[in-house]
Wavefront OBJ file of the C-alpha trace (Angstrom):
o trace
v 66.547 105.404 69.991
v 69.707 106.900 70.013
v 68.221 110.284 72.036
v 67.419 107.137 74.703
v 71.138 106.625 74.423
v 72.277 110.261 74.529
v 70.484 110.165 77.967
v 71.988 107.452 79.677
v 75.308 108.312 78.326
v 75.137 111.713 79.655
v 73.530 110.938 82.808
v 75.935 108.074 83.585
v 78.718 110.794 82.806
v 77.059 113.037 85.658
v 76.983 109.796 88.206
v 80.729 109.204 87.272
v 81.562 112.649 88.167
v 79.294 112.656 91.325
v 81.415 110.121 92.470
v 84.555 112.064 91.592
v 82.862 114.557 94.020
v 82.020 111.891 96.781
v 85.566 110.348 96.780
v 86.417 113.749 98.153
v 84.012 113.945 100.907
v 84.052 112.135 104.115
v 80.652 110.674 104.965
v 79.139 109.341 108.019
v 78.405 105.963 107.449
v 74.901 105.694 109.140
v 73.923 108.889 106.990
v 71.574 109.625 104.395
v 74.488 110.808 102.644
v 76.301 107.437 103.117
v 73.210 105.730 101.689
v 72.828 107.865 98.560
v 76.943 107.723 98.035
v 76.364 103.390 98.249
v 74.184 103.736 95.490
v 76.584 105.890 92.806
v 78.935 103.499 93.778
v 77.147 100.644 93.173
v 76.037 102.008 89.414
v 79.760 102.672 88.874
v 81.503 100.374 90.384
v 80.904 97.951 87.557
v 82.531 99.953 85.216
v 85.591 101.129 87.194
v 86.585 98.154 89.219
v 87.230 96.447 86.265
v 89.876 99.301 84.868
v 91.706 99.674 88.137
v 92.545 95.904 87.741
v 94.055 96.928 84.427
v 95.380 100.592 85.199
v 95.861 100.836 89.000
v 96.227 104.589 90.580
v 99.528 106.668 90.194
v 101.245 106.584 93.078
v 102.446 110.375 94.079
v 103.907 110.568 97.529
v 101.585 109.255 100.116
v 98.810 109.278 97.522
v 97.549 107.500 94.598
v 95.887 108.827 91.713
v 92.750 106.945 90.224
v 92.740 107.438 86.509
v 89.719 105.333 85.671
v 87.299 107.583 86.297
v 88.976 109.781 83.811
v 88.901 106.886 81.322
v 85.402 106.497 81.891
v 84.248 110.238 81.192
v 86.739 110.176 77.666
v 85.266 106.872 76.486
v 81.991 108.264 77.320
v 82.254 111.520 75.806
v 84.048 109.732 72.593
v 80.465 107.553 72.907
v 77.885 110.221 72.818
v 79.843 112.424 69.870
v 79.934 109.421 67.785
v 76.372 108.510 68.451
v 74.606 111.598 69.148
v 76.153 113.535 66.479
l 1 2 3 4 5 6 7 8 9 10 11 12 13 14 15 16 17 18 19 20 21 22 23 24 25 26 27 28 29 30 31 32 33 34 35 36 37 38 39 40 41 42 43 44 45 46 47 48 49 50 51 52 53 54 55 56 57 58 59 60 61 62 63 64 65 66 67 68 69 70 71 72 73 74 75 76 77 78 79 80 81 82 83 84 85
């Protein structure tokens, strides 16, 4: 059971950092690219929306920087070495 867990852990790690990756790009919203993006965001958006109520972005400049995804892979990491060890 807790292999089962390992696996989700780690792959919901991987979709967390996918959409890292896909805040980066600009898509075309009638793509194929735009499609598969809609889905990592809607597996991780129930996670993150939550802790951007709580901790919004740092605001540098012109820019803001989102530390809940960063939250997310520590809590997650924390997770699978207190599980999977």
């Amino acid at each position: 059971m807790s292999e089962i867990i390992c696996s989700l852990l780690g792959l919901y790690l991987l979709l967390v950092l996918l959409r890292v990756v896909l805040s980066w790009i600009p898509l075309n919203p009638e793509g194929t690219a735009a499609t598969a993006a809609g889905f990592v965001y809607y597996l991780t958006d129930p996670v993150l929306v939550p802790l951007r109520r709580i901790m919004p972005p740092l605001r540098m400049g012109g820019m803001g920087l989102d530390l809940a995804p960063l939250l997310v892979f520590f809590a997650i990491s924390f997770l699978r070495q207190a599980i999977c060890a």
